[in-house]
MMTF fields as JSON, N, C-alpha, C and O atoms, coordinates in Angstrom:
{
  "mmtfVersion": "1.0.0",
  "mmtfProducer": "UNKNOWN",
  "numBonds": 315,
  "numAtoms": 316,
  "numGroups": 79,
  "numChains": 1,
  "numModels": 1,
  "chainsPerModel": [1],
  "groupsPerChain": [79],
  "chainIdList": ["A"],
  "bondAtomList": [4, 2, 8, 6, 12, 10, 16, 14, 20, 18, 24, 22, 28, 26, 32, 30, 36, 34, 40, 38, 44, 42, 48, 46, 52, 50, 56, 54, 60, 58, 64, 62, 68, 66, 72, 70, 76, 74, 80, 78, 84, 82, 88, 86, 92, 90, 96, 94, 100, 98, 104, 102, 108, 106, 112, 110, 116, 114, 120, 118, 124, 122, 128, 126, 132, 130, 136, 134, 140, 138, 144, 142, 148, 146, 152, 150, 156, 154, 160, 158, 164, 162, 168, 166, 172, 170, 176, 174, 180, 178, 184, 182, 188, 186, 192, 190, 196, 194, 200, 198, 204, 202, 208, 206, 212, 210, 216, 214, 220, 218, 224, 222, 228, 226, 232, 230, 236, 234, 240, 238, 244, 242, 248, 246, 252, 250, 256, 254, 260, 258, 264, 262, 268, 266, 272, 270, 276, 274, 280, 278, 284, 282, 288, 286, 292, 290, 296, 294, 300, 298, 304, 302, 308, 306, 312, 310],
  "bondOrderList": [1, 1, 1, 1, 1, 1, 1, 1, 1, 1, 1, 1, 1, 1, 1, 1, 1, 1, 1, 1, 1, 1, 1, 1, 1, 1, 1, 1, 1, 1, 1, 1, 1, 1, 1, 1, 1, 1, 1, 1, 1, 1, 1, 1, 1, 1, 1, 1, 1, 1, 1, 1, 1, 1, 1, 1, 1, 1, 1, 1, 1, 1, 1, 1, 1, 1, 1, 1, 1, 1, 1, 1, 1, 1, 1, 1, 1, 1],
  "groupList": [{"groupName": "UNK", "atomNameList": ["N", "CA", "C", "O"], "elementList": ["N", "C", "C", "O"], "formalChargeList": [0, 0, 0, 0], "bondAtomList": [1, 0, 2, 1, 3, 2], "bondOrderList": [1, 1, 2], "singleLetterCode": "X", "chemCompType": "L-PEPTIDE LINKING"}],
  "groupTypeList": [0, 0, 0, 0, 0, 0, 0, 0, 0, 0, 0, 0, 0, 0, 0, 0, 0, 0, 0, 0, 0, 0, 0, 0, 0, 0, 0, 0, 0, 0, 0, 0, 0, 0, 0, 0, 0, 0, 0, 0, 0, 0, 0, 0, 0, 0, 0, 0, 0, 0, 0, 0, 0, 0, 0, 0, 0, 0, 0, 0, 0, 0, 0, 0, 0, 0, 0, 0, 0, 0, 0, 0, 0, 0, 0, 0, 0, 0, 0],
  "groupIdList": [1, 2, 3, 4, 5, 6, 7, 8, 9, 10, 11, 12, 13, 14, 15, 16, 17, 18, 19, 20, 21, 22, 23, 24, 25, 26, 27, 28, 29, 30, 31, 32, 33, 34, 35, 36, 37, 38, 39, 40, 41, 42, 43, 44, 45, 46, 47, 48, 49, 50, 51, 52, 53, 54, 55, 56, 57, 58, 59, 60, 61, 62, 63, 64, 65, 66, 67, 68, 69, 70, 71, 72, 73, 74, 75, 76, 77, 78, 79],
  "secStructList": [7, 7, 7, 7, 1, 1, 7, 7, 3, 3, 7, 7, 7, 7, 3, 3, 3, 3, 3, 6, 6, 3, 3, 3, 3, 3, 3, 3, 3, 3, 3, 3, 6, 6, 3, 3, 3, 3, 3, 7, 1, 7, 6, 6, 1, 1, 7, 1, 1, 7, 3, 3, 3, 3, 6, 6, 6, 7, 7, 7, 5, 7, 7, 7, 7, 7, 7, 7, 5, 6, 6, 3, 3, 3, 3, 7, 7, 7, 7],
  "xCoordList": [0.837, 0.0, 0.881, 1.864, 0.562, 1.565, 0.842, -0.333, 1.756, 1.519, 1.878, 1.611, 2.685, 3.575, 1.994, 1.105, 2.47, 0.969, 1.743, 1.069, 3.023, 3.189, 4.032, 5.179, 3.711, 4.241, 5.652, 6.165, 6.65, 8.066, 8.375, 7.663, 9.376, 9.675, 11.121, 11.957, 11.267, 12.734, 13.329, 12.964, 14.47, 16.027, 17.158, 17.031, 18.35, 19.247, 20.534, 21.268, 20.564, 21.3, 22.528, 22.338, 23.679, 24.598, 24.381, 23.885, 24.592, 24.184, 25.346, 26.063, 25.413, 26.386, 25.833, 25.165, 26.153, 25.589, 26.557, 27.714, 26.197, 27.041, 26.511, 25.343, 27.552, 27.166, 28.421, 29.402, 28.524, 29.492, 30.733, 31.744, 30.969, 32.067, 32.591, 33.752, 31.98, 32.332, 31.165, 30.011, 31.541, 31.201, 31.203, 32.279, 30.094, 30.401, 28.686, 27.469, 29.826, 28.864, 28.047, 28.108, 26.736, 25.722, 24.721, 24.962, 23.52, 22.798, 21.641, 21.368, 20.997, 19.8, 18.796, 18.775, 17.966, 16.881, 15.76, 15.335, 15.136, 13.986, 13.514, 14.192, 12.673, 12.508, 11.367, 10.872, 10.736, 9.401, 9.219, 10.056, 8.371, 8.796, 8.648, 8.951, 8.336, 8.741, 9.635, 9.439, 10.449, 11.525, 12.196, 12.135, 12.895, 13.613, 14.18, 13.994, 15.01, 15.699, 16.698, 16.791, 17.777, 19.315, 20.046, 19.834, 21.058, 21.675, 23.587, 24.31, 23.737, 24.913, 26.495, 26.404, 27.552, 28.119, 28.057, 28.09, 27.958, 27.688, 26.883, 27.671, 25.747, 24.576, 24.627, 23.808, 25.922, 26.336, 26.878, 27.239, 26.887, 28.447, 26.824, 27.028, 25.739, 24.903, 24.411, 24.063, 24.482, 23.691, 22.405, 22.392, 21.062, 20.159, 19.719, 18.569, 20.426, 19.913, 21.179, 22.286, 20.88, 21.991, 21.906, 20.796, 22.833, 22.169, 22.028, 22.985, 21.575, 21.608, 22.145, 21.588, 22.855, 23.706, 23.515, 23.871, 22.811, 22.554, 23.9, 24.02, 24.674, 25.464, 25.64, 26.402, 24.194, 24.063, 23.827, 24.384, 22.933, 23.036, 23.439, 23.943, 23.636, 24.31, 23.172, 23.436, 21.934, 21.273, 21.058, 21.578, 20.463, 20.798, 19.396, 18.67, 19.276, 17.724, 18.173, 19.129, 17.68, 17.548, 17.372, 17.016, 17.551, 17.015, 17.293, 18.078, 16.486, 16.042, 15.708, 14.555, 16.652, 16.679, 15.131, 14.775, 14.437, 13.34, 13.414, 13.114, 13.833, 14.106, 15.912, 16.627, 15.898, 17.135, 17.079, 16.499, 17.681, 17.325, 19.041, 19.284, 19.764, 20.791, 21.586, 21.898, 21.838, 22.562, 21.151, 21.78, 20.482, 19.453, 18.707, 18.22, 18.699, 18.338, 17.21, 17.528, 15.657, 14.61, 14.765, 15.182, 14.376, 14.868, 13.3, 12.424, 13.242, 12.265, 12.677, 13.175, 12.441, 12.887, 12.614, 11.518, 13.24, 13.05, 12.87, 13.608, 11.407, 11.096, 11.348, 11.091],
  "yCoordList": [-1.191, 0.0, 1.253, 1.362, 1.989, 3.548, 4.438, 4.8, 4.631, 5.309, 6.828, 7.677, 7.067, 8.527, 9.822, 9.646, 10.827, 11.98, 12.509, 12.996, 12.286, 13.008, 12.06, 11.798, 11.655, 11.009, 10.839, 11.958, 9.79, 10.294, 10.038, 9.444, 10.53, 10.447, 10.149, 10.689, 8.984, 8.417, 8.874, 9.868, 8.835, 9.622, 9.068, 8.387, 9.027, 9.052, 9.999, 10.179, 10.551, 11.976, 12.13, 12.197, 12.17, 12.398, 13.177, 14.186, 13.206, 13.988, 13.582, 12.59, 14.79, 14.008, 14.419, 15.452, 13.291, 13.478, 14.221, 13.805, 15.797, 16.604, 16.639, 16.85, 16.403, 16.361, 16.598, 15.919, 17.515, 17.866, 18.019, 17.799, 18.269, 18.702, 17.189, 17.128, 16.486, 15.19, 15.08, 15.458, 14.634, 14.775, 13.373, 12.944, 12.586, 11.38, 11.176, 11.21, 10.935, 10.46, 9.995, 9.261, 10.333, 8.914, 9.472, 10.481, 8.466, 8.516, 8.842, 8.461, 9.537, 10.184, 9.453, 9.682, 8.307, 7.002, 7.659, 7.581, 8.473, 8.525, 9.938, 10.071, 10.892, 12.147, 12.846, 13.088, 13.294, 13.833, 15.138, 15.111, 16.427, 17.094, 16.819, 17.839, 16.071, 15.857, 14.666, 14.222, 13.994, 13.087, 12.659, 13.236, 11.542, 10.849, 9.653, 9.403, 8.676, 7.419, 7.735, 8.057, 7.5, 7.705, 6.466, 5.778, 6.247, 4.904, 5.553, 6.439, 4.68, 5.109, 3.53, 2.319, 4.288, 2.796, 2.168, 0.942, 2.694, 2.597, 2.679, 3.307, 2.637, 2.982, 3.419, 4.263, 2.762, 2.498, 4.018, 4.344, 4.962, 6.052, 7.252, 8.456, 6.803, 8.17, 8.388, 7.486, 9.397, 9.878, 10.253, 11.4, 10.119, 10.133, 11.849, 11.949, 12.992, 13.642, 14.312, 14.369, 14.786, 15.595, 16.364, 16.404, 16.968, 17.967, 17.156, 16.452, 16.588, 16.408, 17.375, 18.466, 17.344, 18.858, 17.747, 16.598, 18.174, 17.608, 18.288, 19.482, 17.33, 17.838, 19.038, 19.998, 18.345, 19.26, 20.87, 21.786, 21.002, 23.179, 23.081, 24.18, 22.071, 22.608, 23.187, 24.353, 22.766, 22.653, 22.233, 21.155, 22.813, 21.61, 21.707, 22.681, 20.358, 20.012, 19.709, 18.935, 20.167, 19.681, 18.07, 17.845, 17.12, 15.747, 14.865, 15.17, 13.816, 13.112, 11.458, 11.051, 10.666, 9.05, 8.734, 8.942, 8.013, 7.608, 5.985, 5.17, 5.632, 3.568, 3.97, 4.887, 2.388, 2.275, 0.336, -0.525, 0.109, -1.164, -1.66, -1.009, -2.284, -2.527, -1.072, -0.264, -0.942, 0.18, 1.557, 2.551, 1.69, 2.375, 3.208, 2.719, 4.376, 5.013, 6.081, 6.931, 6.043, 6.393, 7.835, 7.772, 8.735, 10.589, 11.016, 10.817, 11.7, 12.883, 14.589, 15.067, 15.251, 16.466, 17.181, 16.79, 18.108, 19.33, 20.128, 20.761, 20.595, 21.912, 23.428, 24.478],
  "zCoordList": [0.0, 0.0, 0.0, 0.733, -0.675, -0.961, 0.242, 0.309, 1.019, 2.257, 2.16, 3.01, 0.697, 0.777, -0.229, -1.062, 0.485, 0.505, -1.217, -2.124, -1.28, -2.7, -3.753, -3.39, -4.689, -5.559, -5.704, -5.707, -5.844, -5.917, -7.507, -8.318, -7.667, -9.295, -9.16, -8.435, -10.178, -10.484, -10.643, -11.271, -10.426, -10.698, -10.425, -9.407, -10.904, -10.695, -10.836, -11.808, -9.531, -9.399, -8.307, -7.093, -8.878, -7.548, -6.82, -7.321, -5.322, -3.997, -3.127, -3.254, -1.976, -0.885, 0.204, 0.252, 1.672, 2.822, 3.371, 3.297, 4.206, 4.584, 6.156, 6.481, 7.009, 8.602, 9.395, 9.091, 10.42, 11.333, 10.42, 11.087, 9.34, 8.832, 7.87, 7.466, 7.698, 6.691, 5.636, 5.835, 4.743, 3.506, 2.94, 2.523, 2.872, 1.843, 0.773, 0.959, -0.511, -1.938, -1.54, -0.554, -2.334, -2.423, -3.841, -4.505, -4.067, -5.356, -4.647, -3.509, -5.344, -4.923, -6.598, -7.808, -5.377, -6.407, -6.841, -7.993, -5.732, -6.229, -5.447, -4.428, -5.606, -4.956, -4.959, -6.06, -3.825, -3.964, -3.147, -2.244, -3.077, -2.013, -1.245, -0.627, -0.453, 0.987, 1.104, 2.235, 0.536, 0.89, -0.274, -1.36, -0.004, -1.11, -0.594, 0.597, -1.48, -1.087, -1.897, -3.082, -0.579, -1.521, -1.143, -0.145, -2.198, -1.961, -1.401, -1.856, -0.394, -0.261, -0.111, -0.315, 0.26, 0.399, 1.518, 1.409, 2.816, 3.749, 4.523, 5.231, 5.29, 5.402, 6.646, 7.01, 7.819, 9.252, 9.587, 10.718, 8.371, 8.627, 8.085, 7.929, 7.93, 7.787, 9.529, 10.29, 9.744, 10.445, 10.982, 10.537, 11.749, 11.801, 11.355, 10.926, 11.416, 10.559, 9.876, 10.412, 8.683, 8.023, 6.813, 6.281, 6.282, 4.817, 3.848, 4.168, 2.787, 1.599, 0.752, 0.876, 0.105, -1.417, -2.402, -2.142, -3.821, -4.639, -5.73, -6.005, -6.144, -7.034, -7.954, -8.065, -8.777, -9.996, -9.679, -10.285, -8.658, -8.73, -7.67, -7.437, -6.292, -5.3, -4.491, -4.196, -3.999, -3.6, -2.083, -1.794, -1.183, -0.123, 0.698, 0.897, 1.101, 2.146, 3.428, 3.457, 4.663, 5.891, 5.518, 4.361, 6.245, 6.189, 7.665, 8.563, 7.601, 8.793, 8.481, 8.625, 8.103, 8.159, 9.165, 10.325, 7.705, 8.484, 8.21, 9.083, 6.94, 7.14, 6.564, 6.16, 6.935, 6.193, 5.611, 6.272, 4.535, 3.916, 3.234, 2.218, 3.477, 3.318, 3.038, 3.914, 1.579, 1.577, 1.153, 0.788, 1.131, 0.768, 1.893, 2.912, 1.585, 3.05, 2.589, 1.757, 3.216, 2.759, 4.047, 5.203, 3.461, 3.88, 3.912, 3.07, 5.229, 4.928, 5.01, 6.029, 4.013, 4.058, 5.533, 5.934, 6.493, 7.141, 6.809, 6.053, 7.375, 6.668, 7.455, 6.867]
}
C-alpha cells in the first residue's frame, strides 16, 4: 500500500551526505517534495539527521533518516 501523501519520481542523481564537517557520496533514487531514497556505500556512517547537497546546482535540504534497507536510506525532508 503507498503510504507517501506526494508522488516520488525516479532519478538518478549524484548527492552528498554533509554532517558535522564530513562529507560522503551517495545517489539520490527517487525524490518527492517531501523526501527521497538515496543509496549510499555505507549505510552504518549516515547519520540520523543531516544535509543532503545535490550535485548538480548545489542545492541543499535539511534531512532526517526515516528507514534504512541494506545500503538504501529512505529521507524525509526538514522543513
Amino acid at each position: 500500500m503507498e503510504r507517501r501523501r506526494h508522488p516520488r519520481t525516479d532519478v538518478n542523481e549524484p548527492a552528498y551526505v554533509s554532517s558535522g564537517g564530513s562529507v560522503m557520496g551517495c545517489t539520490v533514487c527517487n525524490i518527492s517534495a517531501e523526501g527521497a531514497a538515496i543509496d549510499v556505500a555505507n549505510a552504518a556512517f549516515v547519520p540520523s539527521r543531516f544535509r543532503l547537497v545535490m550535485a548538480a546546482d548545489r542545492s541543499v535540504r535539511d534531512c532526517e533518516v526515516v528507514w534504512i534497507q541494506d545500503n538504501r536510506i529512505g529521507i524525509s525532508f526538514l522543513t
